[in-house]
N, C-alpha and C positions, 0 to 999 in steps of 0.2 A: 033637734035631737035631744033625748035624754042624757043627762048626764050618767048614769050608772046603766047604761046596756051592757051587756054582757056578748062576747061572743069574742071572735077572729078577725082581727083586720084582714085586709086585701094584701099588704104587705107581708106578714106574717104568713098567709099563705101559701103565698109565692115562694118564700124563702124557705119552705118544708119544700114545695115543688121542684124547687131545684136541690136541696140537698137530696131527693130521693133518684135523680136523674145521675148525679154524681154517684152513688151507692150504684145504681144501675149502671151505669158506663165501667165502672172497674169491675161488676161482680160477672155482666157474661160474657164475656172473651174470655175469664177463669173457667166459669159454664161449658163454653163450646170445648175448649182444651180437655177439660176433665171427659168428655162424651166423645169426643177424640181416641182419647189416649184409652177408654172403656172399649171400644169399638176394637183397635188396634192388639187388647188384647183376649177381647174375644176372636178375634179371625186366628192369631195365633194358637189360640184354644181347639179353636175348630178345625187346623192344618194337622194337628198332633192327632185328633179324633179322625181326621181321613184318611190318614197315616196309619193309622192300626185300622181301620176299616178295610184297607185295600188288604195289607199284608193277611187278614183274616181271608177275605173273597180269593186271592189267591190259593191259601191253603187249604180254603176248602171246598166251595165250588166252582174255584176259579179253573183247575187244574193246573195252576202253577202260573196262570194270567192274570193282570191283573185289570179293572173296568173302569170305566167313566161313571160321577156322580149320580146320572140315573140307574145305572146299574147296582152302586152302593145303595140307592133307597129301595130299588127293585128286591133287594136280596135284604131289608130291612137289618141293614147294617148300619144305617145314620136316618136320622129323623126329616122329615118330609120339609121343614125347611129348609135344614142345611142340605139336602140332597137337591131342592128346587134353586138354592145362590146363584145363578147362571145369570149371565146377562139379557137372556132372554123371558127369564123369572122375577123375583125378585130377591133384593139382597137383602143376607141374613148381620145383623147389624152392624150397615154402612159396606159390608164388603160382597164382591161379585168372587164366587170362586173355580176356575178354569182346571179343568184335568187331563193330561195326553200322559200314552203310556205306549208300550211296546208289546207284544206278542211273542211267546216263544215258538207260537206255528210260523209266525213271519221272519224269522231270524235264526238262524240256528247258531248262530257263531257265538250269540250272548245270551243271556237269560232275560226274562222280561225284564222290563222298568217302568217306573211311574214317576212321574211330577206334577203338583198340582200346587197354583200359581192362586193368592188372594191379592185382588187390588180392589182401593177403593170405589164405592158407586159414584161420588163425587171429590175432586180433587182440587186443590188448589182455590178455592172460594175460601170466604169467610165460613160459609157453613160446611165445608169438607167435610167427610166421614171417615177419613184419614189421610194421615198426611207419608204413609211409608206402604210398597208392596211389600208381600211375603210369599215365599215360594219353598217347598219342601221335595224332597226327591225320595227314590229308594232306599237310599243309604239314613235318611230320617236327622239330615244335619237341614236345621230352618236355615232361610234366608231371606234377609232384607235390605231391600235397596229404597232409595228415597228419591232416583230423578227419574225411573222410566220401568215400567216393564216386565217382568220377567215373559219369557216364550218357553211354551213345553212341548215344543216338538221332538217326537222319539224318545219321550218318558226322559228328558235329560232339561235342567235347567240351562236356559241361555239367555244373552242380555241382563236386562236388567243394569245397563250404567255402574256404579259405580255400588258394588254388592258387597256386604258384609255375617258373617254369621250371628244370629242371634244365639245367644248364650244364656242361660238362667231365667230366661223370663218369662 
């Protein structure tokens, strides 16, 4: 061998190799968190925007009813993916979103209601796409739970484990 080659040893190498592994192991589990916590609040973004979408299709050709997600895209009151979030669609970033609501021809004692429940498409993995439901009702107070669920049966929030209102966010 020459005495004055120029280059990289094998060692030197390695030791970039692994400080770059080390950079990588701290920086994406902050990555996943941060797309996480994006996700979680766009769904919340997106419960407030179906929240005025219903109250709008009720008053005006709802007749005072209020409709299910295809119905909101049907009457072009929410945009074709958030009207498509179903679970038999696909989800609009990270979250599946479920709608039950009530009729004022089917009840006469109450007035209609709506509730409409966002849970994540994937939970509890490392790659989650959130780690908390959101659920919002008629009255337009959010809500989230972190172990289970929300049900929106009869346009009314139920379940959901252990529930708290989200506030400011």
């Amino acid at each position: 061998m020459k005495k004055n080659q120029k280059g990289f040893s094998l060692i030197e190498l390695l030791i970039v190799v692994v400080i770059i592994g080390i950079i990588a192991a701290i920086a994406i589990p902050n990555l996943l968190a941060a797309r996480r916590s994006a996700n979680e609040g766009s769904a919340i973004s997106a419960l407030r925007t179906l929240h005025g979408a219903e109250v709008t299709f009720a008053s005006t050709s709802g007749n005072g009813n209020y409709t299910d997600l295809a119905g909101l895209k049907t009457a072009n009151l929410v945009d074709s993916t958030l009207g498509s979030a179903t679970a038999a669609g696909s989800a609009k970033s990270g979250y599946f979103f479920v709608a039950g609501k009530t009729d004022t021809s089917t009840t006469t004692a109450e007035p209609a209601k709506f509730a409409i429940q966002a849970s994540p498409a994937t939970f509890g993995t490392v790659t989650a796409t959130g780690t908390r439901y959101f659920g919002i009702a008629t009255d337009g107070v959010l809500y989230t739970s972190t172990d289970a669920a929300f049900t929106s049966t009869n346009g009314a929030l139920a379940g959901g484990g252990t529930t708290s209102k989200v506030l400011n966010n």
